[in-house]
C-alpha positions in Angstrom: -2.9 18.3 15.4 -2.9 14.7 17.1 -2.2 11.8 15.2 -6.1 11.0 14.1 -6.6 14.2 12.6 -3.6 14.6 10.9 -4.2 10.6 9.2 -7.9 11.9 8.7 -7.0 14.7 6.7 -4.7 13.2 4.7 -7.5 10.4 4.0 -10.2 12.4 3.3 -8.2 14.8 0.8 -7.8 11.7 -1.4 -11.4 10.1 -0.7 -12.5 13.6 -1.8 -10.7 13.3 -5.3 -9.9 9.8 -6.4 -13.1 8.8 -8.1 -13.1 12.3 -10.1 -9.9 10.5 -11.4 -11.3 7.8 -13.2 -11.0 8.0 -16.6 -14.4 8.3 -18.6 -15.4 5.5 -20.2 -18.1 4.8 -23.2 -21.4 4.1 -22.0 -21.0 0.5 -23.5 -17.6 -0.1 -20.8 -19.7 1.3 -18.0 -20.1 -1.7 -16.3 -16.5 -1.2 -16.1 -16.6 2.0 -14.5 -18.7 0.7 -11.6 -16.5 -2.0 -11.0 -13.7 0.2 -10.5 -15.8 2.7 -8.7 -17.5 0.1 -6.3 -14.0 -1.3 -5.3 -12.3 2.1 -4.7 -15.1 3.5 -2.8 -15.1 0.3 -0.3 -12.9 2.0 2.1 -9.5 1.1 3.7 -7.0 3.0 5.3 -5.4 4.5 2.7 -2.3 3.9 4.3 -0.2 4.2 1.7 -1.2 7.5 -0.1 -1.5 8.8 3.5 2.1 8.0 4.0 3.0 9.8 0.3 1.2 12.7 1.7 2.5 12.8 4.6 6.3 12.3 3.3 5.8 15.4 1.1 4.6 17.4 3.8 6.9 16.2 6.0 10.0 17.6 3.7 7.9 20.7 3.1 6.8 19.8 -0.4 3.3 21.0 -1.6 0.7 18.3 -0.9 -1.4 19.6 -4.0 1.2 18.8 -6.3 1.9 15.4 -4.7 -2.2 14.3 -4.3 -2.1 12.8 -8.1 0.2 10.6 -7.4 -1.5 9.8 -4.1 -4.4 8.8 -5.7 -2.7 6.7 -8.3 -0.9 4.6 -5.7 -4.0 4.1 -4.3 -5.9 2.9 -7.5 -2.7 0.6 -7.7 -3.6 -0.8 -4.6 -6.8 -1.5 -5.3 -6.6 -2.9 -8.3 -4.3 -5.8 -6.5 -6.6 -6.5 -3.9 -8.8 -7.0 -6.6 -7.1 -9.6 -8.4 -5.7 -10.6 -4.7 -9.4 -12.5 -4.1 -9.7 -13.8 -7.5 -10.7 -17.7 -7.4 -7.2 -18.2 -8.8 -5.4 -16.4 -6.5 -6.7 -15.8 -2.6 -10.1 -16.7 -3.6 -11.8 -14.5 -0.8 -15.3 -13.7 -1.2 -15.2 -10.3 1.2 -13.1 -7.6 1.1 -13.5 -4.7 3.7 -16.9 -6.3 4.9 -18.4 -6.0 1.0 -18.5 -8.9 -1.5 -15.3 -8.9 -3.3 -15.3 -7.2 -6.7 -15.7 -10.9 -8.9 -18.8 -11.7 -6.5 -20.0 -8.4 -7.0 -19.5 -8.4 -11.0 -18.2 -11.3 -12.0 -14.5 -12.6 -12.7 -14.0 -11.3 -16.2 -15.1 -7.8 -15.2 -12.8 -7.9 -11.9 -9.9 -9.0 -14.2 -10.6 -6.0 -16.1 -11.5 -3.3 -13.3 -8.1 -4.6 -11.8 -6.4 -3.6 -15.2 -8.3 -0.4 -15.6 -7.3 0.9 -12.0 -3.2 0.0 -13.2 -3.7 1.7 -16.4 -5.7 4.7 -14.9 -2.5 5.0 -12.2 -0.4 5.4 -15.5 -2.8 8.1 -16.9 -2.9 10.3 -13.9 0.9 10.2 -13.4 1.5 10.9 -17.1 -1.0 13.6 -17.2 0.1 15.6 -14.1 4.1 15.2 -15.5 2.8 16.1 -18.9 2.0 19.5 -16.8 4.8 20.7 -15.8 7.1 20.0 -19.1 8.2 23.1 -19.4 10.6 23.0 -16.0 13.0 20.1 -16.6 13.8 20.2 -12.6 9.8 19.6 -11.4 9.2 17.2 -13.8 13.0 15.0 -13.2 11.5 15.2 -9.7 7.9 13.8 -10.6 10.1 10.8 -13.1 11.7 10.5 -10.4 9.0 9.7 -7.7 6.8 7.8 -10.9 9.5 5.2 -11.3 9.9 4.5 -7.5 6.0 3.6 -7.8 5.6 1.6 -10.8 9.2 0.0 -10.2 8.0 -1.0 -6.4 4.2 -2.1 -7.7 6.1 -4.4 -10.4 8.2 -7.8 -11.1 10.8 -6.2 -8.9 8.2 -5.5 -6.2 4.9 -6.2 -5.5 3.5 -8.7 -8.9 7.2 -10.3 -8.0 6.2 -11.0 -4.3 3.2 -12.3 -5.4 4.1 -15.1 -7.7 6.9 -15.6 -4.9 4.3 -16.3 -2.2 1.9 -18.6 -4.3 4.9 -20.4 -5.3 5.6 -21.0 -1.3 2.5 -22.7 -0.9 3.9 -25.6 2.0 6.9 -26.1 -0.2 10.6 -24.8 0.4 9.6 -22.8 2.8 12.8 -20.4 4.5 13.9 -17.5 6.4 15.1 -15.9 3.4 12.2 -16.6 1.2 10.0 -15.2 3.6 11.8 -11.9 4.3 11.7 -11.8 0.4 8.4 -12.2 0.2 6.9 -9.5 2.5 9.8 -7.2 1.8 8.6 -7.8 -2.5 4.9 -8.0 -2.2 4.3 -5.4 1.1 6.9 -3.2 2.4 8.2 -2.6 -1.4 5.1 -0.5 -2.4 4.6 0.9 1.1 8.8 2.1 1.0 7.7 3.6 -2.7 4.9 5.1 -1.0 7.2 7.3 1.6 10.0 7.9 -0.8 7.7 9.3 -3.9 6.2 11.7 -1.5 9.9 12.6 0.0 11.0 12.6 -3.3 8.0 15.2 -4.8 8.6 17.1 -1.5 12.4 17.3 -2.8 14.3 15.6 0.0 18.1 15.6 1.0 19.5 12.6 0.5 19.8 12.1 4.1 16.5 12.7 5.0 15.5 10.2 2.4 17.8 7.7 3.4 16.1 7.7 6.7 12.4 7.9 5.7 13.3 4.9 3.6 15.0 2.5 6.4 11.9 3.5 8.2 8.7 2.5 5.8 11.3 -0.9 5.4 10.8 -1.6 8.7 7.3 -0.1 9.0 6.1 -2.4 5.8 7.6 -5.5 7.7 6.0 -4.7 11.1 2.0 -4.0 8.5 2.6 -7.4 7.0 3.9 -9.2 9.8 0.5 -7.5 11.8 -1.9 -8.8 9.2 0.0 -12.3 9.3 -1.1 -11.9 13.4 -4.4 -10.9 12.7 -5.2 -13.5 9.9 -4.6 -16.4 13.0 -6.1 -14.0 16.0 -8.2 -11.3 14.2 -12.0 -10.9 13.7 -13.8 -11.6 10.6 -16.2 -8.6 11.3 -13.3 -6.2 12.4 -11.5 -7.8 9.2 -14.0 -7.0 6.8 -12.6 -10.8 5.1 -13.0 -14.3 6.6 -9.6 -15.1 8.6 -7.9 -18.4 8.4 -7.0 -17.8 5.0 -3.2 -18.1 5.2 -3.3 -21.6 7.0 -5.9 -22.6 4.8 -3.2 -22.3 2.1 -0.2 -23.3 4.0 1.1 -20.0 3.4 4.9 -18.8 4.4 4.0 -16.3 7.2 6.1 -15.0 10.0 3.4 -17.4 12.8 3.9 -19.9 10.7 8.4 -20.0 10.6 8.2 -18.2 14.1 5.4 -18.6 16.4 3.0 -16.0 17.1 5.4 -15.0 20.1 8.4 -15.0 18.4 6.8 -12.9 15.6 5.3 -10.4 18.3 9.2 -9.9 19.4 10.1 -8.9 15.7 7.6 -7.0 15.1 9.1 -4.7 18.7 12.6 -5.3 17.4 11.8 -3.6 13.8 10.0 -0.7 15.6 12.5 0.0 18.1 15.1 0.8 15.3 13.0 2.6 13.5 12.5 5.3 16.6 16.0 5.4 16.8 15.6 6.8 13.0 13.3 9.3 13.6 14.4 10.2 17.1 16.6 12.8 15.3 13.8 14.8 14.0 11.8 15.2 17.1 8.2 16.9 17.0 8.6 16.8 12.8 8.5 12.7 13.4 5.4 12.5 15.9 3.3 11.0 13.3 5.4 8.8 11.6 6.5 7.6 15.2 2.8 7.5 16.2 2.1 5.5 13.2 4.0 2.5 14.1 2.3 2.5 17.2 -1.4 2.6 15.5 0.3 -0.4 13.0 1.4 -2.8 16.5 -1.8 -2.7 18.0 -4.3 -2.1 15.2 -6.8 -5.0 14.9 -7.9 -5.0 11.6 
């Protein structure tokens, strides 16, 4: 199976599920529903429950036990781009070539479709633990994998990047603050992606010390990518209007670096991570084929 297929696969098993995992709502909340339905079904790359599958299977775990929390990671996701183009925060108007959710439904209701999608994540991970109560070992393992998420999608991650970056906004601008930054509000959640699937898919400690020096470096060389593509990318290929970093004076890797500079980083932080996978041979080819989509994807 070649790279496409096996990313294709992976994407459509959760495209074919994740709506059936919204939680019902009332008929008076179902404008509530349709919010979180229309954003979820917009479309994306589901990168990162692609990766969570893809960890699992890669350490020979069982991808039906792992495609819950797939699905959940991916409603976390979601629900932050949602809030992402908020007036308050990004204030983006499109959002994979569709009106953002707050055009589409207004503010308060994206607000609250955001917080349904987070709380629904909770539900499905809760429910599918709830399962398996009666082995201590599964469900250590599936604590395990549902802290890496919600730890990596919180103040110590992802919200925590966040306030970091709008904080940034042209002042006190640094190396440091940068690498914290896109480590916190990108590469944490897409690290948490790999390791929860490793994790379900019971890894060595080895193996998941590897897989997790790679989807650090993998998360750097997305985020640096969409910092590229924000100055050089298409609007239509985008699905979002572009300018929108330098429009807020935001901390980027172009903006410290250069868009050269950045372009050698982004090499250097791919190079070590095929010296990481190297090891495993064939096993790696789409994890190593992955960085390669991520370098010269264009939107």
């Amino acid at each position: 199976m070649n790279f496409e297929e096996h990313y294709n696969k992976k994407k459509k098993l959760v495209e074919d599920h994740i709506v059936d995992f919204i939680p019902k709502v009332h008929k008076e909340s179902d404008t509530l529903y349709h919010a979180m339905k229309y954003s979820l079904e917009a479309g994306g790359k589901r990168l990162r429950p692609v990766l969570l599958l893809s960890a699992c299977e890669f350490c020979e775990g069982n991808l039906s036990d792992a495609l819950p929390f797939a699905c959940a990671l991916e409603m976390i996701h979601t629900y932050s781009l949602i809030h992402d183009d908020l007036p308050a925060m990004d204030n983006d108007d499109f959002r994979r070539g569709k009106p953002s959710n707050h055009k589409k439904f207004g503010e308060a209701t994206a607000i609250l479709a955001g917080d349904g999608l987070l709380n629904a994540a909770i539900e499905i991970i809760c429910s599918d633990i709830l399962k398996t109560a009666n082995s201590s070992e599964i469900t250590q393992r599936k604590l395990v994998a549902a802290q890496e998420i919600f730890q990596a999608s919180g103040c110590q991650g992802m919200i925590g990047g966040q306030i970091a970056d709008i904080k940034a906004e042209g002042d006190h601008q640094s190396e440091e603050l940068l690498e914290y930054i896109h480590i916190k509000k990108t590469a944490a959640l897409l690290t948490a992606s790999v390791r929860a699937g490793a994790i379900l898919g019971e890894a060595e400690e080895s193996v998941l010390a590897d897989l997790t020096e790679f989807a650090k470096n993998m998360g750097l060389v997305f985020q640096i990518t969409d910092d590229i593509l924000d100055i050089c990318g298409e609007d239509q290929l985008l699905g979002k209007a572009t300018g929108s970093d330098v429009k807020h004076n935001k901390l980027t890797y172009p903006s410290l670096y250069g868009l050269e500079r950045s372009k050698e980083i982004m090499k250097e932080l791919d190079e070590k991570s095929i010296i990481i996978l190297t090891k495993y041979k064939e096993k790696s080819l789409f994890f190593r084929n992955l960085l390669i989509f991520l370098l010269e994807r264009r939107c």
